[in-house]
ZADO-1210 file (C-alpha; in nm, 4 decimals, padded with zeros to 6 digits):
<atoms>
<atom x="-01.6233" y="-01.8262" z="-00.2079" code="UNK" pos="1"/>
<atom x="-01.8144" y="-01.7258" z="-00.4567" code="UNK" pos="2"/>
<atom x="-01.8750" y="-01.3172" z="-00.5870" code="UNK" pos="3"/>
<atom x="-02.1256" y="-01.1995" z="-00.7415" code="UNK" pos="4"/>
<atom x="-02.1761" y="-00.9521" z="-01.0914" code="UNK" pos="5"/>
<atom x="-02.1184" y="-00.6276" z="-00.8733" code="UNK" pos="6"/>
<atom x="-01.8184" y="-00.7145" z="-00.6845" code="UNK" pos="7"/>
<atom x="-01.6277" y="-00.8466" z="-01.0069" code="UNK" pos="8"/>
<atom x="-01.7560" y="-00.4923" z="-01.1818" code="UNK" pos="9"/>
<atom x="-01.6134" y="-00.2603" z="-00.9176" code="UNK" pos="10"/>
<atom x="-01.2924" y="-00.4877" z="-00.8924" code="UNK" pos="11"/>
<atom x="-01.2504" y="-00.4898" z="-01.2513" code="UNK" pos="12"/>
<atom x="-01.3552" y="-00.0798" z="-01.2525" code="UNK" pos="13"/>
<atom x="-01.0964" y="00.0157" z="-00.9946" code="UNK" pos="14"/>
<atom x="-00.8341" y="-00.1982" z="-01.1654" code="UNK" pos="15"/>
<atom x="-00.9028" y="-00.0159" z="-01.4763" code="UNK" pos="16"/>
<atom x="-00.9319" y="00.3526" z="-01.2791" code="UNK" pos="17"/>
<atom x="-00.5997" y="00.3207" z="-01.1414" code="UNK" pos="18"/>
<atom x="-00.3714" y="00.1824" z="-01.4619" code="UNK" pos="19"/>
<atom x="-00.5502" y="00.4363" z="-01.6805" code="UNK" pos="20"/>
<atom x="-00.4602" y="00.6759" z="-01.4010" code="UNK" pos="21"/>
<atom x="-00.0950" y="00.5537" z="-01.3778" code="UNK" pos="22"/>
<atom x="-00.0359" y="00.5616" z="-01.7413" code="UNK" pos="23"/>
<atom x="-00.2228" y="00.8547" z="-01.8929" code="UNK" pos="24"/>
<atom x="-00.2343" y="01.0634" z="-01.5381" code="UNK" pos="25"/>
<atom x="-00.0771" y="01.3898" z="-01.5011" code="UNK" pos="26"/>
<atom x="00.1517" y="01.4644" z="-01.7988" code="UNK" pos="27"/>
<atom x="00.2504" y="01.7949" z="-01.6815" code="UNK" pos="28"/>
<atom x="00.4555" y="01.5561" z="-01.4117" code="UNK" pos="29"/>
<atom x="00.5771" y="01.3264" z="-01.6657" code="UNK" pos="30"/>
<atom x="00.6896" y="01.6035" z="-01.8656" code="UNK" pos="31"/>
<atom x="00.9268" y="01.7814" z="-01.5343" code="UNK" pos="32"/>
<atom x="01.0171" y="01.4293" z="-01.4657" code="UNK" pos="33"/>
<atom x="01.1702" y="01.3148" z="-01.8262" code="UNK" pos="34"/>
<atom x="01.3589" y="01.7000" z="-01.8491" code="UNK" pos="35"/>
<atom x="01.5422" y="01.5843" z="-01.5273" code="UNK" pos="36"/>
<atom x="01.6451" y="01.2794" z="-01.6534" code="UNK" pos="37"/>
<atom x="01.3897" y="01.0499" z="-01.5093" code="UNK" pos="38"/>
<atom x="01.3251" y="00.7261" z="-01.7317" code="UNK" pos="39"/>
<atom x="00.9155" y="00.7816" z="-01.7643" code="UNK" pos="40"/>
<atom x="00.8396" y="00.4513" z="-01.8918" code="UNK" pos="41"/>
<atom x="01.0269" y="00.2681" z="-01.6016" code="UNK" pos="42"/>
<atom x="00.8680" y="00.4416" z="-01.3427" code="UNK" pos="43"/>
<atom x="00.5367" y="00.3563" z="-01.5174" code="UNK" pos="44"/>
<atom x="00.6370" y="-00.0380" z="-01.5531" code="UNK" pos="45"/>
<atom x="00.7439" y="00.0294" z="-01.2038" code="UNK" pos="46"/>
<atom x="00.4214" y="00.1743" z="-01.0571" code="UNK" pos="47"/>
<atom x="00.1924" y="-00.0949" z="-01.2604" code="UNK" pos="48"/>
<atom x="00.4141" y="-00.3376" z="-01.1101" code="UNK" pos="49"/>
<atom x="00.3767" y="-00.1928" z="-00.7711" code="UNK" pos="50"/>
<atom x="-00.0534" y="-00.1961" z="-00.8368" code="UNK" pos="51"/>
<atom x="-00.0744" y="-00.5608" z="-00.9383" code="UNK" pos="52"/>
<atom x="00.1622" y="-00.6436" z="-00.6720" code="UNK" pos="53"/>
<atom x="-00.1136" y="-00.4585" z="-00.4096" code="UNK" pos="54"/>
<atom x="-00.4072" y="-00.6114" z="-00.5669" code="UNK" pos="55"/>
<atom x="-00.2573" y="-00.9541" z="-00.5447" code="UNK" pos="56"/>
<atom x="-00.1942" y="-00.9605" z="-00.1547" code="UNK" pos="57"/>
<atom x="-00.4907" y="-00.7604" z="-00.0801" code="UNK" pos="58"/>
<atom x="-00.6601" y="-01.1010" z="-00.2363" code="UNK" pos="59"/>
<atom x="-00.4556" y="-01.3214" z="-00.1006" code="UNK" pos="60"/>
<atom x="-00.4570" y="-01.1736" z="00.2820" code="UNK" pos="61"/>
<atom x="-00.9241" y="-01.1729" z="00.3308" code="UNK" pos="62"/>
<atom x="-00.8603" y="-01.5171" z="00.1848" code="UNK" pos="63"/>
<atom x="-00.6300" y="-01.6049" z="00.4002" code="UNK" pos="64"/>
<atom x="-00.7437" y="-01.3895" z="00.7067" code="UNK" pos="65"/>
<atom x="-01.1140" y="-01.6091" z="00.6247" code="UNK" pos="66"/>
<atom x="-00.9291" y="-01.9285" z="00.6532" code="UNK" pos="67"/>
<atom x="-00.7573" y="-01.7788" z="00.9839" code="UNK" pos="68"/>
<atom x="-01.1116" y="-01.6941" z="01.0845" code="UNK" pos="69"/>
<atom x="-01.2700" y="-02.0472" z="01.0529" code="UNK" pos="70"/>
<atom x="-00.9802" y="-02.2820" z="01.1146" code="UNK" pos="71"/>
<atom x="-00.8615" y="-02.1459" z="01.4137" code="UNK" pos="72"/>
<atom x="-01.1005" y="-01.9568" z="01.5761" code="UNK" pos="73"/>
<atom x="-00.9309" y="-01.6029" z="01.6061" code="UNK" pos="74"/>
<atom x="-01.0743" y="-01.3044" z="01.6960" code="UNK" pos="75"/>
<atom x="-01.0463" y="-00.9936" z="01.5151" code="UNK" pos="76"/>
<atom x="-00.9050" y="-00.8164" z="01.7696" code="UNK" pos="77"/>
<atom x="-00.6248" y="-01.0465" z="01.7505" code="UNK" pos="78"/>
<atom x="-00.6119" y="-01.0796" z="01.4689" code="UNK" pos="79"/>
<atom x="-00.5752" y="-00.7035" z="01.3582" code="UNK" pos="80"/>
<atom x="-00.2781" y="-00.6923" z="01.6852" code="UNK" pos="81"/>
<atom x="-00.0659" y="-00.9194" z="01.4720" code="UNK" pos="82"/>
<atom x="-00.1195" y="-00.7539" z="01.1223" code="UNK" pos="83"/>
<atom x="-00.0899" y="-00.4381" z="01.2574" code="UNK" pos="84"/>
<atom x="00.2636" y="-00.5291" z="01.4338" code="UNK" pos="85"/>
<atom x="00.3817" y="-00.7880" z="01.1717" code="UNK" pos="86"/>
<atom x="00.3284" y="-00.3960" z="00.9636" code="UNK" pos="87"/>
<atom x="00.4788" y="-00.2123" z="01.1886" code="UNK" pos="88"/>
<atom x="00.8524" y="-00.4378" z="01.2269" code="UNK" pos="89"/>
<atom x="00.8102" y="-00.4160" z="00.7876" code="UNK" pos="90"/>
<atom x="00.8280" y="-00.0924" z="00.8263" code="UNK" pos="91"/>
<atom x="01.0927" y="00.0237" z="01.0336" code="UNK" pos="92"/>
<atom x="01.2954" y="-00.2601" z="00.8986" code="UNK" pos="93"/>
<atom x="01.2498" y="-00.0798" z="00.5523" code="UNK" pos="94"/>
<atom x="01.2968" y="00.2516" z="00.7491" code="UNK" pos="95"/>
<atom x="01.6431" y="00.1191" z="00.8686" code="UNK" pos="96"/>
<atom x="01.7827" y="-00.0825" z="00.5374" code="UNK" pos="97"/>
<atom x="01.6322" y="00.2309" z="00.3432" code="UNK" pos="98"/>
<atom x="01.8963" y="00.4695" z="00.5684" code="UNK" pos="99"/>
<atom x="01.5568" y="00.6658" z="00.6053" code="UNK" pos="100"/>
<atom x="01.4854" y="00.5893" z="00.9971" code="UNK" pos="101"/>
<atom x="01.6598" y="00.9036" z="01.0689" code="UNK" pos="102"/>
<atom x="01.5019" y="01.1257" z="00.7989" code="UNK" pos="103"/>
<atom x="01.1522" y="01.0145" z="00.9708" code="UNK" pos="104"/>
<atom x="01.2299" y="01.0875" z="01.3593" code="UNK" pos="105"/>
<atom x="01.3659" y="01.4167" z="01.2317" code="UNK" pos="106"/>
<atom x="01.0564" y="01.5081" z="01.0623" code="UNK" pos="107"/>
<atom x="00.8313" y="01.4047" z="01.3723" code="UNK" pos="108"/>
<atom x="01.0637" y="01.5683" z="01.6066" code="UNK" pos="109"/>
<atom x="01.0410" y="01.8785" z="01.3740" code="UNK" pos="110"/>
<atom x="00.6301" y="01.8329" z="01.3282" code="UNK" pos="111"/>
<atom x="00.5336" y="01.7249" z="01.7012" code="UNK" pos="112"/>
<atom x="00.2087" y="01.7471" z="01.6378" code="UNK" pos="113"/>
<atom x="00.1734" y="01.4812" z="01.4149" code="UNK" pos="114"/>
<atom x="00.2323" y="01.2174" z="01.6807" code="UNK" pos="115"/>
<atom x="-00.1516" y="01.2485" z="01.7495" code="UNK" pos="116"/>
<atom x="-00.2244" y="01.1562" z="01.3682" code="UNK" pos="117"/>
<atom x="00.0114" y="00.8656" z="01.4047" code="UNK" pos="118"/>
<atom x="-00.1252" y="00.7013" z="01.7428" code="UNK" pos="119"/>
<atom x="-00.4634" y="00.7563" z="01.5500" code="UNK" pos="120"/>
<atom x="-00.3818" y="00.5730" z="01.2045" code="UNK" pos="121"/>
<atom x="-00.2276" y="00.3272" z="01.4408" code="UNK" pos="122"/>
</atoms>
């Protein structure tokens, strides 16, 4: 697949937003962050890390969900079914190694009515 001049522009554009973001962003949190001990430059590494890491797969997954598309004739519907619960088991499996699975039903239980937000994003 080939892309033209304006998609490799705005690709290379939001690259460049977000790192310049990451690294020269707000300093005032940098600053509270390195008085409490926080190593600033390995969170940076960390969250540049995190970026390319997201940019990567987001590649890699329309490539792969175009190859899905063609060789196998799957509907989107399907299609989005399995991402969406392949997503879902990531999650609360990070949730429950993370010790946070409790933290989150707490904070719904505590915020009820953001169970309508979460049916909606879902």
């Amino acid at each position: 697949k080939r892309y033209g001049v304006s998609d490799v522009g705005i690709a290379i554009a939001v690259t460049a937003g977000c790192t310049i973001f990451g690294l020269y962003g707000d300093e005032s949190t940098l600053t509270s962050k390195a008085s409490k001990g926080a190593n600033v430059s390995e969170t940076s590494e960390y969250g540049i890390l995190l970026m390319l890491g997201y940019l990567f797969f987001d590649g890699f997954t329309s490539t792969f969900q175009d190859k899905l598309f063609v060789g196998y004739k799957m509907e989107t519907y399907n299609q989005m079914l399995w991402v969406n619960f392949c997503s879902a088991f990531i999650s609360v499996f990070y949730l429950v190694s993370d010790g946070s699975f409790e933290d989150a039903i707490a904070f719904i239980q505590r915020h009820p009515m953001i169970t309508g937000d979460i049916l909606i994003l879902s």
